[in-house]
C-alpha positions as CSV (number, residue, x, y, z in Angstrom):
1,X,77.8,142.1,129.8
2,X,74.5,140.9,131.4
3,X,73.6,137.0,131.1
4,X,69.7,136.6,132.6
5,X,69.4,133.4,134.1
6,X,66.6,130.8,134.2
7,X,67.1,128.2,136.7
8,X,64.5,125.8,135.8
9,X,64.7,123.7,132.5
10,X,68.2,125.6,132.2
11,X,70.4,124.1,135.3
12,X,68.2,121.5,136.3
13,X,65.3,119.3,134.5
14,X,61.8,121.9,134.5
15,X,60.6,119.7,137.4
16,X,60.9,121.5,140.2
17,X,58.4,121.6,143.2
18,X,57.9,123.5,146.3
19,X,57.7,121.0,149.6
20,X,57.4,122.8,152.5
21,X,59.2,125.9,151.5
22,X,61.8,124.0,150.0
23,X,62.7,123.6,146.0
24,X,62.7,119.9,145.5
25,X,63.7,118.1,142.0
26,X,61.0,115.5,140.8
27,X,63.1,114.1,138.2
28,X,66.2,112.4,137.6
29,X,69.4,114.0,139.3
30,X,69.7,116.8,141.4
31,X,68.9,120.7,141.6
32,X,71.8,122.7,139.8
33,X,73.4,119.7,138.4
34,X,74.0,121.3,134.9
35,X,75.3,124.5,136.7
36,X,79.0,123.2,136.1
37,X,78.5,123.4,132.3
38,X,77.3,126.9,132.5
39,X,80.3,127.9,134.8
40,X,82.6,126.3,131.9
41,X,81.1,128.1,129.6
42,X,81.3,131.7,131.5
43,X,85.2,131.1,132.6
44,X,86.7,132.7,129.6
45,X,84.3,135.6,130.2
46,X,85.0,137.4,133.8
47,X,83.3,140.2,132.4
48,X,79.6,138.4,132.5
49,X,77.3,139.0,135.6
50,X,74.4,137.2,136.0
51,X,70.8,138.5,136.7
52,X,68.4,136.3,137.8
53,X,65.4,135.6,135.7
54,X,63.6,132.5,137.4
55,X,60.5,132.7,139.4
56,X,62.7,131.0,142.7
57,X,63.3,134.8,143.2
58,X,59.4,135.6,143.6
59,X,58.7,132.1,145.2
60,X,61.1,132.0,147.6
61,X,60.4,136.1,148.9
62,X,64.4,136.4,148.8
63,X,66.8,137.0,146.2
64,X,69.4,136.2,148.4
65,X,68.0,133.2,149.4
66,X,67.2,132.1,145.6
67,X,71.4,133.1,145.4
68,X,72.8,131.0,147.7
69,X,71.3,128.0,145.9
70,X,74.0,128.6,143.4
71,X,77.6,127.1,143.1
72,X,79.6,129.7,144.7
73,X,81.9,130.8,141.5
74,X,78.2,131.4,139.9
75,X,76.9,133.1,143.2
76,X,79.8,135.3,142.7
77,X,78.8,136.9,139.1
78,X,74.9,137.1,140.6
79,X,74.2,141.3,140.7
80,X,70.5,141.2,140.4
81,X,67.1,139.8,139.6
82,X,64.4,140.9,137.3
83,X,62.3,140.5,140.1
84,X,63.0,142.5,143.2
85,X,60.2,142.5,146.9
86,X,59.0,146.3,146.3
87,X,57.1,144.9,143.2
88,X,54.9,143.5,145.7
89,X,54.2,146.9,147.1
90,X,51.2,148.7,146.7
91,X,53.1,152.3,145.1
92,X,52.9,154.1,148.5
93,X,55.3,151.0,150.3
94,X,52.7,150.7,153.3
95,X,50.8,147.6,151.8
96,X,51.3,144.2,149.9
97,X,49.5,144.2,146.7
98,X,48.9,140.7,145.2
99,X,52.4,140.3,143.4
100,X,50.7,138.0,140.5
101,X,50.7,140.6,137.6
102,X,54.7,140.5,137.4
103,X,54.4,136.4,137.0
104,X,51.4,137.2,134.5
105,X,54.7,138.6,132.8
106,X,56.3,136.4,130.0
107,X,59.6,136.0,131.1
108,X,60.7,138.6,127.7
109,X,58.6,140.7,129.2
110,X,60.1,140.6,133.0
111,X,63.6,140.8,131.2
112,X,62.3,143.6,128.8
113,X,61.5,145.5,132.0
114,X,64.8,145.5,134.3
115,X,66.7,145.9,130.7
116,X,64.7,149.7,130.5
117,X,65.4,150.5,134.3
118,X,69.2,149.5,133.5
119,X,69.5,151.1,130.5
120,X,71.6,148.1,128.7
121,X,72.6,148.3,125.1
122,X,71.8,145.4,122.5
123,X,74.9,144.4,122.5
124,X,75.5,143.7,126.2
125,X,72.7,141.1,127.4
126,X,72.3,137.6,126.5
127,X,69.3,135.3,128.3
128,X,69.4,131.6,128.4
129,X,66.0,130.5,129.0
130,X,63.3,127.2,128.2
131,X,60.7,129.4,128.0
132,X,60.2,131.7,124.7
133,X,57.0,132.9,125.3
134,X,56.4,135.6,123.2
135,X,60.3,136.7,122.6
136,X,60.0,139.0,119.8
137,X,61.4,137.3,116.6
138,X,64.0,140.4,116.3
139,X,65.4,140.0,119.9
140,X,65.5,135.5,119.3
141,X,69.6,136.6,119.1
142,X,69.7,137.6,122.5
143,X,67.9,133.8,124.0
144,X,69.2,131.0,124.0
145,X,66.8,128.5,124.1
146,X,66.9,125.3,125.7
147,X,65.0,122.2,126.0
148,X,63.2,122.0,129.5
149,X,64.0,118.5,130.5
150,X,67.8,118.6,129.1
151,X,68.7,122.2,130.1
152,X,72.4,122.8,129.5
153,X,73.0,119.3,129.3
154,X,71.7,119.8,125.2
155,X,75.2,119.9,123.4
156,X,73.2,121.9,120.7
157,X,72.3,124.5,123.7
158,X,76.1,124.4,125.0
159,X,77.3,125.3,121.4
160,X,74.8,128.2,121.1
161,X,75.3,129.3,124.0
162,X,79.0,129.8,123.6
163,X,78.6,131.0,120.3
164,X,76.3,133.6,121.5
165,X,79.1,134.5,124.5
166,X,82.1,134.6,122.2
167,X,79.5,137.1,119.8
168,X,78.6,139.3,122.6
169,X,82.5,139.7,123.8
170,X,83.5,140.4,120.3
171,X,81.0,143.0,119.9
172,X,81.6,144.6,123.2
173,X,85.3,144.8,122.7
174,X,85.1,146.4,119.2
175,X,82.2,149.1,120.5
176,X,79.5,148.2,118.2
């Protein structure tokens, strides 16, 4: 089971700045401080890995770097990214194109993409996103949607969000 993960407006307040290479929060409390909830949630599900699905992947040049910024138990569940540095490639891998067109993406769109090159079933991915741009009203079972300044901190977007978890474990178990 695949959770795609936002950082921004998810974790932490969408008000998040780069200052001389660095992430900085320009809002109350502090990067990741709603990561806790979303490790809570996650704990009675081993079987989730995360892929990252925030622009600090593109930003930063380094998905490891953009990693490490997590709590380690998170860190730990973290197997990819939707974005990865040979999209910023020209096709023969000798020069840098500009890497815009995959942030011209909506973020559906960048998750739409790795889910093809994976190959994941319906029933095995789940996003949690503030951003809903374009989600295709079929798929809105597979988001859930939260609020950019409250993040996980939205006991409406906890609830879904373990509804959605305990959903996608039930359906995995039983093979549909």
């Amino acid at each position: 089971m695949i959770l795609f993960l936002d950082f921004d407006g998810v974790l932490h307040p969408d008000a998040v700045y780069l200052v001389n290479g660095r992430p900085q929060l320009r809002a109350e409390g502090s990067l990741f401080m709603w990561a806790p909830i979303l490790e809570a949630n996650l704990d009675p599900y081993p079987q989730v890995q995360i892929v990252l699905s925030t622009s600090w992947v593109r930003v930063l040049k380094s998905f490891t770097r953009t990693r490490a910024y997590l709590p380690a138990a998170l860190q730990a569940r973290v197997i990819g990214a939707t974005w990865h540095s040979a999209m910023a490639r020209h096709h023969e891998g000798a020069h840098r194109v500009e890497a815009s067109w995959f942030s011209e993406l909506s973020r559906y769109a960048q998750i739409a993409r790795y889910i093809a090159r994976a190959g994941l079933r319906a029933e095995h991915w789940l996003a949690i996103d503030d951003d809903s741009e374009e989600w295709p009203a079929e798929l809105r079972d597979h988001l859930v949607e939260t609020d950019g300044a409250l993040g996980l901190a939205s006991a409406s977007a906890q609830l879904e969000l373990a509804q959605r978890l305990e959903g996608m474990a039930a359906k995995t178990l039983s093979g549909k």
